[in-house]
PDBQT receptor file of N, H, CA, C and O in Angstrom, charges set to zero:
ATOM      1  N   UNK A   1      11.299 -14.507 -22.146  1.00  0.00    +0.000 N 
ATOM      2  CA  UNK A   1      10.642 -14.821 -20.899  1.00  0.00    +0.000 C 
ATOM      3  C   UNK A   1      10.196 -13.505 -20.246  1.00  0.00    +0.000 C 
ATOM      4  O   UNK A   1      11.042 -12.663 -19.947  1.00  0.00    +0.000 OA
ATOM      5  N   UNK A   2       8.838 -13.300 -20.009  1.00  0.00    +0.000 N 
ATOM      6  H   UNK A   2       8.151 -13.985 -20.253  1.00  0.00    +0.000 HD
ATOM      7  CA  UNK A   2       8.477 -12.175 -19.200  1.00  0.00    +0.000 C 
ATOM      8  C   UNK A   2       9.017 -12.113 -17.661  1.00  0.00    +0.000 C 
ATOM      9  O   UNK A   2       9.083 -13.073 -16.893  1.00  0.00    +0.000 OA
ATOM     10  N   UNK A   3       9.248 -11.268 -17.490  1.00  0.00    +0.000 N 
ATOM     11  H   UNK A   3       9.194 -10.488 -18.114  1.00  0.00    +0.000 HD
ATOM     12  CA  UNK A   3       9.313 -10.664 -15.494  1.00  0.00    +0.000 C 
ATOM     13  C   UNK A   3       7.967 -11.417 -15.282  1.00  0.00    +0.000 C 
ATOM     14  O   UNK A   3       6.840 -11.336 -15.770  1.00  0.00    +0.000 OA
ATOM     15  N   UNK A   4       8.740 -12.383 -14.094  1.00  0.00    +0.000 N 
ATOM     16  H   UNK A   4       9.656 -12.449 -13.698  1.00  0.00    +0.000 HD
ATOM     17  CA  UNK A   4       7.371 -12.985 -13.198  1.00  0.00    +0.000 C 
ATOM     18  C   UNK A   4       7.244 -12.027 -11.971  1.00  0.00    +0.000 C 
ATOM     19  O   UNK A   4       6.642 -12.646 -11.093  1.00  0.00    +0.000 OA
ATOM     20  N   UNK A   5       7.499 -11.031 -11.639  1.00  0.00    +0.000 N 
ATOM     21  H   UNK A   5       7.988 -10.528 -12.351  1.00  0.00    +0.000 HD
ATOM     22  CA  UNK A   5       7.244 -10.030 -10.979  1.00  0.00    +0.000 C 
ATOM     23  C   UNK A   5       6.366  -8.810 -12.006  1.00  0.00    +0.000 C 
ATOM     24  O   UNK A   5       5.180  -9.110 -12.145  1.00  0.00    +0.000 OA
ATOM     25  N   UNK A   6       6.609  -8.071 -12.413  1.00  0.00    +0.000 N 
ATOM     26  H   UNK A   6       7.572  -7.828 -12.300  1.00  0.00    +0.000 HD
ATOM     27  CA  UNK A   6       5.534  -7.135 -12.568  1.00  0.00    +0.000 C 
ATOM     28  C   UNK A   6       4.734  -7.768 -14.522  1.00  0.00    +0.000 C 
ATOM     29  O   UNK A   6       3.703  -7.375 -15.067  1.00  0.00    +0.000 OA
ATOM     30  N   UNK A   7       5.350  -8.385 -14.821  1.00  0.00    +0.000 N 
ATOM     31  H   UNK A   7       6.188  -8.705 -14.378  1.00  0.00    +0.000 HD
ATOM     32  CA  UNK A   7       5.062  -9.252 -16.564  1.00  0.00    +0.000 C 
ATOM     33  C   UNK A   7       4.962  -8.203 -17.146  1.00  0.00    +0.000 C 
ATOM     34  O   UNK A   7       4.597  -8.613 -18.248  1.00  0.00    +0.000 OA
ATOM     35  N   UNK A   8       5.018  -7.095 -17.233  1.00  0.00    +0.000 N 
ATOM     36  H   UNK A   8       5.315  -6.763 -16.338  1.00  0.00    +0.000 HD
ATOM     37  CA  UNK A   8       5.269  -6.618 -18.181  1.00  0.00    +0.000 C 
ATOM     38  C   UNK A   8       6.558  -5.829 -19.638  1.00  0.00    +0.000 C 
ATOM     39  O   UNK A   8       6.362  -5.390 -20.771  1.00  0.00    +0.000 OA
ATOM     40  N   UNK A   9       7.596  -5.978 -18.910  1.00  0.00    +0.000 N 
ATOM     41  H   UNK A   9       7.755  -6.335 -17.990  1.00  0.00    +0.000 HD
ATOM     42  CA  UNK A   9       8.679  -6.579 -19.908  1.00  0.00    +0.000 C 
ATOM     43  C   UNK A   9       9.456  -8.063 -19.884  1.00  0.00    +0.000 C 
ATOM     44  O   UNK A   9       9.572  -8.906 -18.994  1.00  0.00    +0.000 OA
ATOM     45  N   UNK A  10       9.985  -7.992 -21.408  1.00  0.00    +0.000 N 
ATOM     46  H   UNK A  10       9.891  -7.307 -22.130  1.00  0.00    +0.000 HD
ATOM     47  CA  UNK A  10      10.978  -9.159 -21.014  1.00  0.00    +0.000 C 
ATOM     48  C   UNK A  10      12.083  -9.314 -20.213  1.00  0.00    +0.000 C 
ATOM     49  O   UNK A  10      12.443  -8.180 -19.898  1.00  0.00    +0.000 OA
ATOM     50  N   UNK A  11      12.955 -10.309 -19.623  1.00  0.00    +0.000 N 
ATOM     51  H   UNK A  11      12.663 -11.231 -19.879  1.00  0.00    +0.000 HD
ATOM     52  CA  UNK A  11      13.930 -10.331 -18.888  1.00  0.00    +0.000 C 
ATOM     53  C   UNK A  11      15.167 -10.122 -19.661  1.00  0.00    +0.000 C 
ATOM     54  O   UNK A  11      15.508 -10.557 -20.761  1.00  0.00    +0.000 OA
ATOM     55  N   UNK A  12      15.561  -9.605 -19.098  1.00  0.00    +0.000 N 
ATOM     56  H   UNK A  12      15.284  -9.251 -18.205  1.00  0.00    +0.000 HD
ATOM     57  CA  UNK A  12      17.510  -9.200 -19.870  1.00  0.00    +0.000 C 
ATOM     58  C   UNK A  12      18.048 -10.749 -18.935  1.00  0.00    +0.000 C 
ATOM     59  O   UNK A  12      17.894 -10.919 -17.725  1.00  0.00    +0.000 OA
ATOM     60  N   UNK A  13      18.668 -11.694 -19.876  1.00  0.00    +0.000 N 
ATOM     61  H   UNK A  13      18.793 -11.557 -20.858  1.00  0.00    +0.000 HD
ATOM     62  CA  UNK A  13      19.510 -12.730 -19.379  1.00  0.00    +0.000 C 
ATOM     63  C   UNK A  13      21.171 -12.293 -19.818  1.00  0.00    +0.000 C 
ATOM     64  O   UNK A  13      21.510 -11.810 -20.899  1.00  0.00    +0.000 OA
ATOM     65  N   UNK A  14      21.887 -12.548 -18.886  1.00  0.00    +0.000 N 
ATOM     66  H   UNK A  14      21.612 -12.940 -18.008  1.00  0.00    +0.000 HD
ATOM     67  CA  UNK A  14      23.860 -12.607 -18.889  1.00  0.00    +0.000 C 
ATOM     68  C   UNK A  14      24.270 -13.556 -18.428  1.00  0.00    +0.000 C 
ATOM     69  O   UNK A  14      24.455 -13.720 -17.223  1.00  0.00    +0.000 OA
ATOM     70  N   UNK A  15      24.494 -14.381 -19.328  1.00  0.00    +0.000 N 
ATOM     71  H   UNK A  15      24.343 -14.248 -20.308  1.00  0.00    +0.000 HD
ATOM     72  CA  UNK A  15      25.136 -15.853 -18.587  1.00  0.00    +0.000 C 
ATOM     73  C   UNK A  15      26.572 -15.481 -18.727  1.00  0.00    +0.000 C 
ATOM     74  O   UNK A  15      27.130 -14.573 -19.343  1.00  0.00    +0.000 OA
ATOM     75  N   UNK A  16      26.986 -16.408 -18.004  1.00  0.00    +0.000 N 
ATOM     76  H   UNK A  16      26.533 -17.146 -17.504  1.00  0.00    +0.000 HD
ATOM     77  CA  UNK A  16      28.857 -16.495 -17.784  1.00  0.00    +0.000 C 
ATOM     78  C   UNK A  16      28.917 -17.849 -17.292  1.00  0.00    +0.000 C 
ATOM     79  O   UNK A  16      28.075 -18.746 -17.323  1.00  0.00    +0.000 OA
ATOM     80  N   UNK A  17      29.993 -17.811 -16.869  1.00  0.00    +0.000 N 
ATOM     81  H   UNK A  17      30.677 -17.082 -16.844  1.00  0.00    +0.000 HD
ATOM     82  CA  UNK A  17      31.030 -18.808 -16.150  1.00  0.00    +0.000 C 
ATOM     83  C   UNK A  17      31.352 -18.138 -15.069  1.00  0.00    +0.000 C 
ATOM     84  O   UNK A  17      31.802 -16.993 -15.114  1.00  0.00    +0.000 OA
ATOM     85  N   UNK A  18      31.168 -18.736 -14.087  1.00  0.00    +0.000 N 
ATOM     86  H   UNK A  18      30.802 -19.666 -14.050  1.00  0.00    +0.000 HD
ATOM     87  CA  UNK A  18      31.775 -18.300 -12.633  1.00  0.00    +0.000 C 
ATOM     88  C   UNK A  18      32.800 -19.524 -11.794  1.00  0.00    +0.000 C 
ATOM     89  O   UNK A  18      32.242 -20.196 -10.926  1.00  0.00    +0.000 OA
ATOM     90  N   UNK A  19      33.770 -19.687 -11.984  1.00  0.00    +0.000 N 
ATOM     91  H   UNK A  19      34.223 -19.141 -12.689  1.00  0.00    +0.000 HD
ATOM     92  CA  UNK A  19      34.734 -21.206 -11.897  1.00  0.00    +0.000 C 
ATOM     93  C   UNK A  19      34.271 -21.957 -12.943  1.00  0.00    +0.000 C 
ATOM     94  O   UNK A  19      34.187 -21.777 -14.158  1.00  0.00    +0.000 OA
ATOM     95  N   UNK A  20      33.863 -23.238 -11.851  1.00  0.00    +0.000 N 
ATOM     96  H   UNK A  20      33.931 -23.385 -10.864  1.00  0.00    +0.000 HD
ATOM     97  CA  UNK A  20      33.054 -24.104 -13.107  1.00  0.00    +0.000 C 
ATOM     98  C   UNK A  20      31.891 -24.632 -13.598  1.00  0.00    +0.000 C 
ATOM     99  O   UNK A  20      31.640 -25.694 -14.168  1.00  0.00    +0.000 OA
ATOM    100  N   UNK A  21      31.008 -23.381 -13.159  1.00  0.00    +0.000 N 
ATOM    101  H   UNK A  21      31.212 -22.518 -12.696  1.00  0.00    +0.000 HD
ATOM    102  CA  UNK A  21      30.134 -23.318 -12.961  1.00  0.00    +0.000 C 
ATOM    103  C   UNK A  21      29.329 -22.171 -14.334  1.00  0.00    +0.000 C 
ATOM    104  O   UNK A  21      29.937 -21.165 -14.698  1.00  0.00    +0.000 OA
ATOM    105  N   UNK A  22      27.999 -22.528 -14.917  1.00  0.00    +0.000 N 
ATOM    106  H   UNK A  22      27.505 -23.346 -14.622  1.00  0.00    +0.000 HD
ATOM    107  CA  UNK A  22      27.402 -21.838 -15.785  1.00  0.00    +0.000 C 
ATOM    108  C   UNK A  22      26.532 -21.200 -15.021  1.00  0.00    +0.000 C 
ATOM    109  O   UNK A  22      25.770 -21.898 -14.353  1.00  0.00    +0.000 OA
ATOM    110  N   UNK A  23      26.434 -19.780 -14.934  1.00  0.00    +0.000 N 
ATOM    111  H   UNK A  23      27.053 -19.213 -15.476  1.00  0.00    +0.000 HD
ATOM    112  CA  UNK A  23      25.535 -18.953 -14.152  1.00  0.00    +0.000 C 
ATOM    113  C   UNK A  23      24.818 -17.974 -15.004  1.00  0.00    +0.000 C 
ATOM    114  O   UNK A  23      25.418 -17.400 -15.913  1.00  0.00    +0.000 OA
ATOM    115  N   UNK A  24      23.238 -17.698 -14.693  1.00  0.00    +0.000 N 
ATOM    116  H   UNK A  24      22.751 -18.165 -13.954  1.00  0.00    +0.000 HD
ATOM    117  CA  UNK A  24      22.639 -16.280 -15.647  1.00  0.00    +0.000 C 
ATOM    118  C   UNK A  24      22.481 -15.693 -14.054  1.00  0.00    +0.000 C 
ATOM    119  O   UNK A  24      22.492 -16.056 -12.877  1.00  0.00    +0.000 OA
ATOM    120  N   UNK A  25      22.253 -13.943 -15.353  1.00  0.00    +0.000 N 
ATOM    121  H   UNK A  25      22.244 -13.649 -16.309  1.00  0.00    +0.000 HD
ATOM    122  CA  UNK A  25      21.809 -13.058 -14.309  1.00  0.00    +0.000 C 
ATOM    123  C   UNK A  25      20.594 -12.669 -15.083  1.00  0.00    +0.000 C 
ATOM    124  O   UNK A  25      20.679 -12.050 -16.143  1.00  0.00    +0.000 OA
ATOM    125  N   UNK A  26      19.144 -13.139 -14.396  1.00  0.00    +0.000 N 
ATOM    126  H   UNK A  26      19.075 -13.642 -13.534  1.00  0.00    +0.000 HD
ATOM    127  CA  UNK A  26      18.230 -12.759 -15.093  1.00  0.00    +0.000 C 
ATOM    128  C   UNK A  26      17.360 -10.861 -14.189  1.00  0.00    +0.000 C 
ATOM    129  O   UNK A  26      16.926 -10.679 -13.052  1.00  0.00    +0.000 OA
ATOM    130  N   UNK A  27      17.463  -9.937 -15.331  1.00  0.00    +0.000 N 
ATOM    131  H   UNK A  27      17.815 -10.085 -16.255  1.00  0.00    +0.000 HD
ATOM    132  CA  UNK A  27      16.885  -8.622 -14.912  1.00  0.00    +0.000 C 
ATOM    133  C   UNK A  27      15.627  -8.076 -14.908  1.00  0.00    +0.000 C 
ATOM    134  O   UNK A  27      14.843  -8.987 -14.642  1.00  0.00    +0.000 OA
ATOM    135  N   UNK A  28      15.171  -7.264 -15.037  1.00  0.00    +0.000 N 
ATOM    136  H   UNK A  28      15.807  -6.524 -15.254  1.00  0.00    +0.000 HD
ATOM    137  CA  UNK A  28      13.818  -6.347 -15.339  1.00  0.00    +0.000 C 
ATOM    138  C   UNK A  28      13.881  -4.839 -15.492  1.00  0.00    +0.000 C 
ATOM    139  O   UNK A  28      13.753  -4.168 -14.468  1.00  0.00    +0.000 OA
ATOM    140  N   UNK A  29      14.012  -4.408 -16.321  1.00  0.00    +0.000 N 
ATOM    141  H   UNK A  29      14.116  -4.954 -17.152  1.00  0.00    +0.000 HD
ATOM    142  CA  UNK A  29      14.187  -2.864 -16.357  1.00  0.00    +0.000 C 
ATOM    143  C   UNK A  29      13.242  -2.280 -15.814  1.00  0.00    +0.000 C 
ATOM    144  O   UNK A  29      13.452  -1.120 -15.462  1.00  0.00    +0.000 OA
ATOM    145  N   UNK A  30      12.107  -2.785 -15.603  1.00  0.00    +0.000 N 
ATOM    146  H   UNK A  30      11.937  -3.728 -15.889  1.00  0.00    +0.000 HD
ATOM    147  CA  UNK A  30      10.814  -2.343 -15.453  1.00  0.00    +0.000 C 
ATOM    148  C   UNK A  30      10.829  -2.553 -13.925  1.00  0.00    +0.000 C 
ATOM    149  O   UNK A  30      11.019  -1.498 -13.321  1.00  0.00    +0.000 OA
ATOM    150  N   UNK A  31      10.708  -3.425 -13.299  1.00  0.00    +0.000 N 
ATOM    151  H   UNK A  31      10.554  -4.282 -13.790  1.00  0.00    +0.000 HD
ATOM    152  CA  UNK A  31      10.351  -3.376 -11.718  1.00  0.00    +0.000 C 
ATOM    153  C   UNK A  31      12.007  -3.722 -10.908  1.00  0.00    +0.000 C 
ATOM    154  O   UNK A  31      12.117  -3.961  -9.705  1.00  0.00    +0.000 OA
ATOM    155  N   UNK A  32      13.259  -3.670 -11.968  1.00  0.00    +0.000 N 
ATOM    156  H   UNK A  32      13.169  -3.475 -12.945  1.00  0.00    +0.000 HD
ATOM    157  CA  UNK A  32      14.328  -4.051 -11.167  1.00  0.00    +0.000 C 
ATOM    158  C   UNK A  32      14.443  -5.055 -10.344  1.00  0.00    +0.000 C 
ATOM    159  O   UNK A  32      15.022  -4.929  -9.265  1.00  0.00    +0.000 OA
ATOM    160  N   UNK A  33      13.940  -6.109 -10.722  1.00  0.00    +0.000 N 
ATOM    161  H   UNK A  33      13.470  -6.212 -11.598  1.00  0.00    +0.000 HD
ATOM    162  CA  UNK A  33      14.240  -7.709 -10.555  1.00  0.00    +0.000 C 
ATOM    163  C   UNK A  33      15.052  -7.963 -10.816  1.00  0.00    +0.000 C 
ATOM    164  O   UNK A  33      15.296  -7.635 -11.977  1.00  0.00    +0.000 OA
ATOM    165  N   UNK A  34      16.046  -8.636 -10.171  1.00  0.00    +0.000 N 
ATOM    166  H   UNK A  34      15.847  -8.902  -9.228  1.00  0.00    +0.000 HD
ATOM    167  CA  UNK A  34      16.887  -9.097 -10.720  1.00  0.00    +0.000 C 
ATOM    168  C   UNK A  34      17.765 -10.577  -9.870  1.00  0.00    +0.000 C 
ATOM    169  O   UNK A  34      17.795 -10.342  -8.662  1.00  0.00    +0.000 OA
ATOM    170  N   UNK A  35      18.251 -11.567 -10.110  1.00  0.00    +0.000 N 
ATOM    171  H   UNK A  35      18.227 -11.758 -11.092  1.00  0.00    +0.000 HD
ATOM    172  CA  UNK A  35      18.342 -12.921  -9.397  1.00  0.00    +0.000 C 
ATOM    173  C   UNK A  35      19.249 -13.713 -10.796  1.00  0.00    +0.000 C 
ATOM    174  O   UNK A  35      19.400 -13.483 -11.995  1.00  0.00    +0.000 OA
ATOM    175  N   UNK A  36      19.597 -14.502 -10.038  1.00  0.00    +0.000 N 
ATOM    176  H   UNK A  36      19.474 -14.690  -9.063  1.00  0.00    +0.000 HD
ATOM    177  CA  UNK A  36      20.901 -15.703 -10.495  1.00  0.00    +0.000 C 
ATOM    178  C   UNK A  36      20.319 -16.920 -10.738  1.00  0.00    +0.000 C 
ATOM    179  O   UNK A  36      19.517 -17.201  -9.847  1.00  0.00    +0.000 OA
ATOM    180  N   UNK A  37      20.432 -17.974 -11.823  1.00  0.00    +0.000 N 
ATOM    181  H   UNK A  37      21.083 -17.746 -12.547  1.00  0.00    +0.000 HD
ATOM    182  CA  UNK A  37      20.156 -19.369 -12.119  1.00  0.00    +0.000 C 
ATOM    183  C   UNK A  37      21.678 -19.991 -12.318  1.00  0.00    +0.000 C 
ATOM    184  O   UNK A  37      22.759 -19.568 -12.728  1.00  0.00    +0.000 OA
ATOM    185  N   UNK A  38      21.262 -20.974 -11.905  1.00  0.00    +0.000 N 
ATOM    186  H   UNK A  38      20.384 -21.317 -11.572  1.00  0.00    +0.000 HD
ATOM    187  CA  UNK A  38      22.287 -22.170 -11.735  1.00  0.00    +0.000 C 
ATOM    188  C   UNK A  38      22.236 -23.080 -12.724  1.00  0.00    +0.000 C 
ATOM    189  O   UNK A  38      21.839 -22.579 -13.777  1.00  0.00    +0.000 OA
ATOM    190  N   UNK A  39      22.567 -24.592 -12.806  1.00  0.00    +0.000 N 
ATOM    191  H   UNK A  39      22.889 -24.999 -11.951  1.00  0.00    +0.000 HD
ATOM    192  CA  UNK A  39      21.825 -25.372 -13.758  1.00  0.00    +0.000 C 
ATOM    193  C   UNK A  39      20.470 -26.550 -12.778  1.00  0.00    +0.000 C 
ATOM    194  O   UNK A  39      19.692 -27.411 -13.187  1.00  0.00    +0.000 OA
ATOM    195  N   UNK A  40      20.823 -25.883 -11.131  1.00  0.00    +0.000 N 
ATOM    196  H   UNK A  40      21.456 -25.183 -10.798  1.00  0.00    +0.000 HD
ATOM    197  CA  UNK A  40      19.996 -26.179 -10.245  1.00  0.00    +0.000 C 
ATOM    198  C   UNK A  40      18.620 -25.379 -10.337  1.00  0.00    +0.000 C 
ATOM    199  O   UNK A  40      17.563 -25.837  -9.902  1.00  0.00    +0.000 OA
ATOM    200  N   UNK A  41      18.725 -24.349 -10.843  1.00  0.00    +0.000 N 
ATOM    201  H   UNK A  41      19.583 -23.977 -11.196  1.00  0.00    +0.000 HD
ATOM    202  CA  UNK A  41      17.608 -23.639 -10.098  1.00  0.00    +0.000 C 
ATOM    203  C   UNK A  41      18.206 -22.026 -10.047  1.00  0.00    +0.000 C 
ATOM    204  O   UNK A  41      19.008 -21.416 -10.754  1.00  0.00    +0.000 OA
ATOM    205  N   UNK A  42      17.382 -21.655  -8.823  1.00  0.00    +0.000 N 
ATOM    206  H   UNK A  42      16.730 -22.150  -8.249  1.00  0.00    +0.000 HD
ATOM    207  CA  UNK A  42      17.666 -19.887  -8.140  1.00  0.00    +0.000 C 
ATOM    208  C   UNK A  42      18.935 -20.165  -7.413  1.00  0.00    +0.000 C 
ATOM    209  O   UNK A  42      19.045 -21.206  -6.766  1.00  0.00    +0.000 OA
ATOM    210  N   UNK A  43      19.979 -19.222  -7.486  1.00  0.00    +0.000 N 
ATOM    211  H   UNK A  43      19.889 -18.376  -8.011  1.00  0.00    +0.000 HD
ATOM    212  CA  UNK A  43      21.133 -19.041  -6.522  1.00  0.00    +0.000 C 
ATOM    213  C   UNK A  43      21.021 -17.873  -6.027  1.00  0.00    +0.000 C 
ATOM    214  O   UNK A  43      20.678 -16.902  -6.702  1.00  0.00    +0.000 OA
ATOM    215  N   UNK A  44      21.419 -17.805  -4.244  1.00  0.00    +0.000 N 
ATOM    216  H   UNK A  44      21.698 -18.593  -3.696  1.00  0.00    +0.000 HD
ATOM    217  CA  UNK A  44      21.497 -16.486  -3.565  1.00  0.00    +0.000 C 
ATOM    218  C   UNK A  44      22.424 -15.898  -3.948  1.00  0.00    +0.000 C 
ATOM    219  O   UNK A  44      23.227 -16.462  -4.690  1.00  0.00    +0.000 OA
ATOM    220  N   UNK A  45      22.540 -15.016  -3.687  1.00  0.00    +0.000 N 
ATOM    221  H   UNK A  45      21.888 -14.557  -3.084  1.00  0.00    +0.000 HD
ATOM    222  CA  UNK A  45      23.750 -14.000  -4.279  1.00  0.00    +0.000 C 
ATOM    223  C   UNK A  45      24.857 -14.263  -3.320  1.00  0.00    +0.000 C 
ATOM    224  O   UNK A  45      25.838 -13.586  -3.628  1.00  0.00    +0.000 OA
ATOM    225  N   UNK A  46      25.014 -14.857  -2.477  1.00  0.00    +0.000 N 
ATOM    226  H   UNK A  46      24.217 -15.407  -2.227  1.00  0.00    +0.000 HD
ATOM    227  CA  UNK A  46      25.740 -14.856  -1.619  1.00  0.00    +0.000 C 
ATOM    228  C   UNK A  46      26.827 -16.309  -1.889  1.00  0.00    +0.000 C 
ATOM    229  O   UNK A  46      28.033 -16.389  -1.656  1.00  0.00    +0.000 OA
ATOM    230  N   UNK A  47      25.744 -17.527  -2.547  1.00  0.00    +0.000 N 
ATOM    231  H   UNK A  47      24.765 -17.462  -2.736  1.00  0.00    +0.000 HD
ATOM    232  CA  UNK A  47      26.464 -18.628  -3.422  1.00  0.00    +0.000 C 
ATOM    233  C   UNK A  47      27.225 -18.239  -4.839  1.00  0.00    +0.000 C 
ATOM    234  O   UNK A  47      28.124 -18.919  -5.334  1.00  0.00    +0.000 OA
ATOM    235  N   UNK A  48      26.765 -17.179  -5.321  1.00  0.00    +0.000 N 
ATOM    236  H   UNK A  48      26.035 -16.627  -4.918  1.00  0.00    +0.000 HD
ATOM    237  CA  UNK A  48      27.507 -16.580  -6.309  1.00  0.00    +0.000 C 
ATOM    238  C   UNK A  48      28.717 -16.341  -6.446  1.00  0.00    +0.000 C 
ATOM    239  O   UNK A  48      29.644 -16.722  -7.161  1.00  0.00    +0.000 OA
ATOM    240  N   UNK A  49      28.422 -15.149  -5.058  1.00  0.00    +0.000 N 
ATOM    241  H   UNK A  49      27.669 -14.840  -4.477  1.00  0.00    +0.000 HD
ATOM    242  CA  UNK A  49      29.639 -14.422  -4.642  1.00  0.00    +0.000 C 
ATOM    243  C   UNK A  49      30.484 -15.747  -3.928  1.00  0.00    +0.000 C 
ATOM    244  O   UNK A  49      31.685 -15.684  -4.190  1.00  0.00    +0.000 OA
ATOM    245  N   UNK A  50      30.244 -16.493  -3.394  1.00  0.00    +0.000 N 
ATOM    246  H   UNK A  50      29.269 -16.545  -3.181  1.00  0.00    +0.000 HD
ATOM    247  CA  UNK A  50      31.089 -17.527  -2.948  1.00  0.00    +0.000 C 
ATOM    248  C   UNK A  50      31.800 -18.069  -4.195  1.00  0.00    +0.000 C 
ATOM    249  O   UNK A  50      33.009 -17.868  -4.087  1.00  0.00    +0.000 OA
ATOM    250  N   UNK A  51      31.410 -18.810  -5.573  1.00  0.00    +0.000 N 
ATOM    251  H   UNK A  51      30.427 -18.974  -5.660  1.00  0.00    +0.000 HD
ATOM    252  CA  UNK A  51      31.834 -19.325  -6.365  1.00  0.00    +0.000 C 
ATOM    253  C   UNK A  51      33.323 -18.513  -7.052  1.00  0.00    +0.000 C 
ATOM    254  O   UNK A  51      34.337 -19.083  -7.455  1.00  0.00    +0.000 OA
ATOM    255  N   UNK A  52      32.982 -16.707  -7.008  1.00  0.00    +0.000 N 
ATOM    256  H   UNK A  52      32.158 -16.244  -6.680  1.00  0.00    +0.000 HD
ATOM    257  CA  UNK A  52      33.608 -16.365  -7.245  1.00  0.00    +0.000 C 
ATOM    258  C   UNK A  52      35.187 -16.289  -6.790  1.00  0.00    +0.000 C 
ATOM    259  O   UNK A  52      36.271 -16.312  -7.373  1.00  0.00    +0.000 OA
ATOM    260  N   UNK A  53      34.634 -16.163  -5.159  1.00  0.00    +0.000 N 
ATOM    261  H   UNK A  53      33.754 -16.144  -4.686  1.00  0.00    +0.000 HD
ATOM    262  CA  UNK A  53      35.900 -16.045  -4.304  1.00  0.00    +0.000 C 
ATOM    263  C   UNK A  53      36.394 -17.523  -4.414  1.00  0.00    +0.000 C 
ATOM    264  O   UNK A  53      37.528 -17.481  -3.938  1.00  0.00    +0.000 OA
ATOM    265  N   UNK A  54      36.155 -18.691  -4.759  1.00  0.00    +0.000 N 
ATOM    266  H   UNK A  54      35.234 -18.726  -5.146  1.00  0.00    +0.000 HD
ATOM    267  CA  UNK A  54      36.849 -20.024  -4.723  1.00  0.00    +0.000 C 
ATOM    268  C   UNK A  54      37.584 -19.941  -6.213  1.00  0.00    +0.000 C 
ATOM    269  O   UNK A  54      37.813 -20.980  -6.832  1.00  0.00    +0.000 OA
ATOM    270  N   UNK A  55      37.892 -18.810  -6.677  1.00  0.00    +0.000 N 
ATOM    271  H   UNK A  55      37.706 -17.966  -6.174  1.00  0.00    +0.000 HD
ATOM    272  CA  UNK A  55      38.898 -18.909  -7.836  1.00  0.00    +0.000 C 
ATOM    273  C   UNK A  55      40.139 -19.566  -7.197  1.00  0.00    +0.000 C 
ATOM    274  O   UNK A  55      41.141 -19.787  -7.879  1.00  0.00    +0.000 OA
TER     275      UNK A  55
């Protein structure tokens, strides 16, 4: 998948588990994009960081 911000590299994806939850961290080396998917969609970083702290 290209960076939908600058398209010119591909995205670095890191999925995990965060509780019970399947999360990526999709990147850009190139313009430093970088953002969270859910199996919803975009997550703020701030729902992330929440999932984490509900260990």
């Amino acid at each position: 998948m290209k960076c939908p911000s600058c398209r010119t590299r591909e995205l670095v994806v890191i999925t995990m588990k965060v509780g019970a939850e399947q999360v990526a961290l999709r990147t850009c080396s190139s313009c430093d994009l970088r953002y969270w998917e859910g199996l919803d969609g975009q997550l703020a970083l701030e729902s992330v960081l929440a999932l984490v702290g509900g260990r």
